[in-house]
N, C-alpha and C positions, 0 to 999 in steps of 0.2 A: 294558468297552465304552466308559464316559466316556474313559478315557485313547484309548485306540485313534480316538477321534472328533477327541478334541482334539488328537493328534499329526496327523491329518489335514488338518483345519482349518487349525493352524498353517503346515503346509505349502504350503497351498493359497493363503494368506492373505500369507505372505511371497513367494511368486513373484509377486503381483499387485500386490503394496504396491511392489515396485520401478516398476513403471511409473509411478506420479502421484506427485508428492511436493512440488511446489511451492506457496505459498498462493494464497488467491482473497481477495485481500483489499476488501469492500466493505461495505455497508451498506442489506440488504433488495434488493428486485427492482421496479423501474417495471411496476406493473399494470396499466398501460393506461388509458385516458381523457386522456392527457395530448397536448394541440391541436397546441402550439407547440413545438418542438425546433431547434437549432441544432446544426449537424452540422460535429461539426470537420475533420472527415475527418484525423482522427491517425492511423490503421494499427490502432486496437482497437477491441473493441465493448463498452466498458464507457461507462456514462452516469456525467453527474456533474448529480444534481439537489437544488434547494433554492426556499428561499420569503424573500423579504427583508421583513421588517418594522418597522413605524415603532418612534421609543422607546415611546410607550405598549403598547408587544406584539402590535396585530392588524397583518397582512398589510397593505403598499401598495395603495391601487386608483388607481395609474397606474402606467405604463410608464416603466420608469427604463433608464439605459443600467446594462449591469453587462460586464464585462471576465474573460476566462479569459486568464491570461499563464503564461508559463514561458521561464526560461531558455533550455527546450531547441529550443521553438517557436517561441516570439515570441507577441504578443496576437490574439485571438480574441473580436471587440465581438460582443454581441449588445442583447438589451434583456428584460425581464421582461412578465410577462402582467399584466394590467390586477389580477391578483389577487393580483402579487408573485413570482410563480412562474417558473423560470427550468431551462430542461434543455438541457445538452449533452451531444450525442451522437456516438460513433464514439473515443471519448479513449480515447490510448494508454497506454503507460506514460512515468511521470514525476512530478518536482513540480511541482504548477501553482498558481497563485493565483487566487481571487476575489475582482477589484477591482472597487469603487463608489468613483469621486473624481471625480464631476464633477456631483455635485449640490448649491448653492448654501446650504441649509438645514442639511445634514449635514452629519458630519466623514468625510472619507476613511474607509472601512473596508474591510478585506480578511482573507480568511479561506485556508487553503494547505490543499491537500488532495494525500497521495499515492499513487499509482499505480504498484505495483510488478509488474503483468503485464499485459500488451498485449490479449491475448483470453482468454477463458475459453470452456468448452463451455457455460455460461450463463451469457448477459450480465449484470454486475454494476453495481450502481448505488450511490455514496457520495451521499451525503444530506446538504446544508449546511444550516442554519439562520443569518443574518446578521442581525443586529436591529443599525438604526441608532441615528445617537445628534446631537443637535442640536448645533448650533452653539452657542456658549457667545455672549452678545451681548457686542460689542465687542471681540471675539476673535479676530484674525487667522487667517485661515482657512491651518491646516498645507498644505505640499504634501504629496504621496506619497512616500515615497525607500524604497526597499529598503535597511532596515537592515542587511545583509551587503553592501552596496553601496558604504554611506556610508564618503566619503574616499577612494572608488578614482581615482587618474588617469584623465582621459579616455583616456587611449592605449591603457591596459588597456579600460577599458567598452568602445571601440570593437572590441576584438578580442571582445570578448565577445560583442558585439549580431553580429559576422558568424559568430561558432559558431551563437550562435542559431540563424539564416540558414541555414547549412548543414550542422545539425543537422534542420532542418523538411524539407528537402531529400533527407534520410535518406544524406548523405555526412559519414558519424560521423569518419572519418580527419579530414576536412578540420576538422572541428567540434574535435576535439582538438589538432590544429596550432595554430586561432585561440587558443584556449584556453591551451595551452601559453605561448604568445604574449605572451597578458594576465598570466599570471604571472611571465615573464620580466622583461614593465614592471612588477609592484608583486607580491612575492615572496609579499604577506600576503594575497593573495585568496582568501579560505576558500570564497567561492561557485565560482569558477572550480574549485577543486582537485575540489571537490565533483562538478562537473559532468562534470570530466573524469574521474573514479569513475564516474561514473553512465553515460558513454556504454562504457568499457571494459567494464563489465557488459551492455549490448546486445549489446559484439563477443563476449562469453565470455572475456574475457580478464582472468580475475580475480586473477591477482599483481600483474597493473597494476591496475586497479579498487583493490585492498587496499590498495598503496602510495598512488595518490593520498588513498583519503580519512583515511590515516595520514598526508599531509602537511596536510590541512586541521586535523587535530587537534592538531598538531603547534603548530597558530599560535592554535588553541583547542581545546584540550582539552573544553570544553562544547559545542560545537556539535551541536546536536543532532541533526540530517541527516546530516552526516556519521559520527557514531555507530552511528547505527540501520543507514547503508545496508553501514559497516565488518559491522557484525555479520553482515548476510546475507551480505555476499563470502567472510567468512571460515567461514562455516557451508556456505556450498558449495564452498568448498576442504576442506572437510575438516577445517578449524582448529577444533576443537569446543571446546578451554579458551578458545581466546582470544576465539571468538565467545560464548560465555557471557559475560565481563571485561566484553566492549563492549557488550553488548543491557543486563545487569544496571545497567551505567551511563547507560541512556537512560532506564531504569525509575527512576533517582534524578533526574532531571530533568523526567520525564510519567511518573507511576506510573499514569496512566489510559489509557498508551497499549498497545492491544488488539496491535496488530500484532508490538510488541516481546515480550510477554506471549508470545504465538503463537511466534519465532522460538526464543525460550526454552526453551519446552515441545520444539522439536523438539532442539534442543543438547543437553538434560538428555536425551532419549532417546536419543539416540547416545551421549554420556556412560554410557548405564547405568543413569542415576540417573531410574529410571522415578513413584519417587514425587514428588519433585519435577517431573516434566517434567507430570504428572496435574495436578498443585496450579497450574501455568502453562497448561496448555490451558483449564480446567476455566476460570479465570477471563479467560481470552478468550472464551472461547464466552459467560461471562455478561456482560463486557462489550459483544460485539458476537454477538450470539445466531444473528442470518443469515450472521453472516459465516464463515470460516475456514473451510470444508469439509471439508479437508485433516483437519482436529483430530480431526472425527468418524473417521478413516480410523488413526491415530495412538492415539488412545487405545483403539480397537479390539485392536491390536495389543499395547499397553501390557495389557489386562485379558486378551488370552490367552494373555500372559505367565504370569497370574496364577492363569491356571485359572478366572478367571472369566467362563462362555459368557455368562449371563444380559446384562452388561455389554456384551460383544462383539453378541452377535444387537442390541441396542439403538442401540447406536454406528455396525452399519454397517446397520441399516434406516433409521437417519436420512440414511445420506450417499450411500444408494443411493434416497434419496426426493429428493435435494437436486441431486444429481451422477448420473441414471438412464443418462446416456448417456459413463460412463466408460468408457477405453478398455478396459479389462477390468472391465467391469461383470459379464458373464455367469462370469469366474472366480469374483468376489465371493461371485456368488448362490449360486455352490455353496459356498464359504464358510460363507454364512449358514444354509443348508439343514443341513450338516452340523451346525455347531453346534446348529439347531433339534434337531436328531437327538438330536444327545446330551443335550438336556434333555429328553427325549421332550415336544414341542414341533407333534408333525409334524402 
């Protein structure tokens, strides 16, 4: 009867699993009470909120200017709440920066947060925490320079700032021409290459995507963005050894990074190599416990591999409590039902 159930289940469970497969990568959900918002109007409904605090550790009580920038959009001024507190809303996908440089007492601080899917069926929120840090006295106050930046000719930056431009504009061709561009003046622009990865994976045009951010690596082998974003092109090509090489190599650079961890876990399960891909999800979800939705849906499938329902009915009453309105959510539940079955559970 157990086998008979769980040949069902599994059945029921792989036609369903085709449909969602991409992450949601965020951190916890905005629950409300929150006064002040700036709305980027980027094309997604994920927030990006945080609290800036002085060096001694409690929250600002004034209103500071703070800055959302990106490459791909250009800057986005808003200012924080008298409490320190600061939310934008409507951010697409991308990488974006959180810049403070234009406060007299502090030092320039900025913190990068990334964005790899535009909407989700539940809006996701990444969470910064910024703590300033004083002016050292008689210490020349640093500019701001984006260290992938520093030493590019103007001719290049100039082509860059109009990708920008026409990138915000959502004409990605014309964003990779500029781009293109800026590499042609200064060969070694790892941001440029990078970016022009990043827009080829908007168009789905991932041999391009792969290539480009194989040319940024090419000129640094450590860069870290282009690493991480190689891995996911080549994981959604299909390239499953070579996308494991490149994530495994982002984890030798941020071993605390959740999302790499997460890309991992789904490589090793295409791979095969289901225990391993267990020991990578398992430590994403405890890194980022709200985030990664997807993992709960993955390792369901990984434990009914295994024969074990107990795990599975667990894994997906969590991602059917988290993710209720997936698009095959009603496949799921008979899923879960079945499995219930077979542990006489009902």
């Amino acid at each position: 009867m157990v086998s008979q159930a769980g040949t069902l289940t599994r059945r029921l469970f792989f036609v369903g699993a085709i449909l969602v497969w991409s992450a949601a990568i965020a951190i916890g959900q905005i629950a409300g009470g929150l006064t002040e918002t700036t709305n980027t109007r980027l094309g997604g409904n994920n927030y990006i909120a945080g609290t800036v605090y002085a060096p001694n550790g409690v929250p600002i009580n004034t209103r500071m200017r703070i800055k959302l920038t990106s490459p791909e959009w250009g800057d986005i001024l808003a200012t924080t709440d008298e409490s320190g507190r600061f939310v934008f809303s409507q951010v697409g996908s991308g990488v974006y920066t959180i810049v403070i440089d234009r406060e007299k007492e502090y030092e320039p601080v900025s913190h990068e947060v990334n964005i790899t899917r535009a909407r989700s069926t539940v809006p996701e929120t990444y969470f910064v925490t910024i703590r300033l840090r004083a002016i050292e006295e008689k210490k020349p106050r640093p500019g701001v320079v984006n260290a992938a930046n520093a030493g590019v000719p103007k001719a290049a930056l100039d082509h860059y700032e109009n990708a920008a431009k026409l990138a915000r504009d959502k004409d990605y061709r014309g964003a990779i021409k500029e781009l293109k561009l800026a590499v042609s003046e200064y060969p070694q622009f790892v941001n440029a290459h990078n970016q022009i990865g990043n827009l080829y994976l908007r168009l789905n045009e991932l041999e391009n995507a792969e290539s480009a951010f194989k040319a940024a690596l090419k000129i640094n082998p450590e860069a870290f963005e282009p690493l991480l974003n190689r891995g996911v092109a080549l994981y959604r090509l299909g390239k499953f050894k070579d996308a494991e090489t490149s994530l495994r190599a982002t984890l030798k650079l941020k071993p605390d990074t959740a999302v790499s961890h997460y890309y991992l876990g789904r490589t090793l399960n295409k791979l095969g190599r289901n225990e391993e891909a267990e020991t990578a999800l398992l430590t994403c979800l405890k890194m980022s416990p709200d985030d990664f939705r997807e993992a709960h849906r993955v390792l369901a499938a990984i434990y009914l591999d295994r024969g074990a329902l107990g795990r599975v009915v667990d894994e997906l009453e969590t991602y059917l409590k988290v993710v209720p309105t997936a698009p095959d959510a009603d496949n799921l539940r008979k899923v879960l039902e079945q499995s219930k079955r077979a542990l006489g559970r009902e």
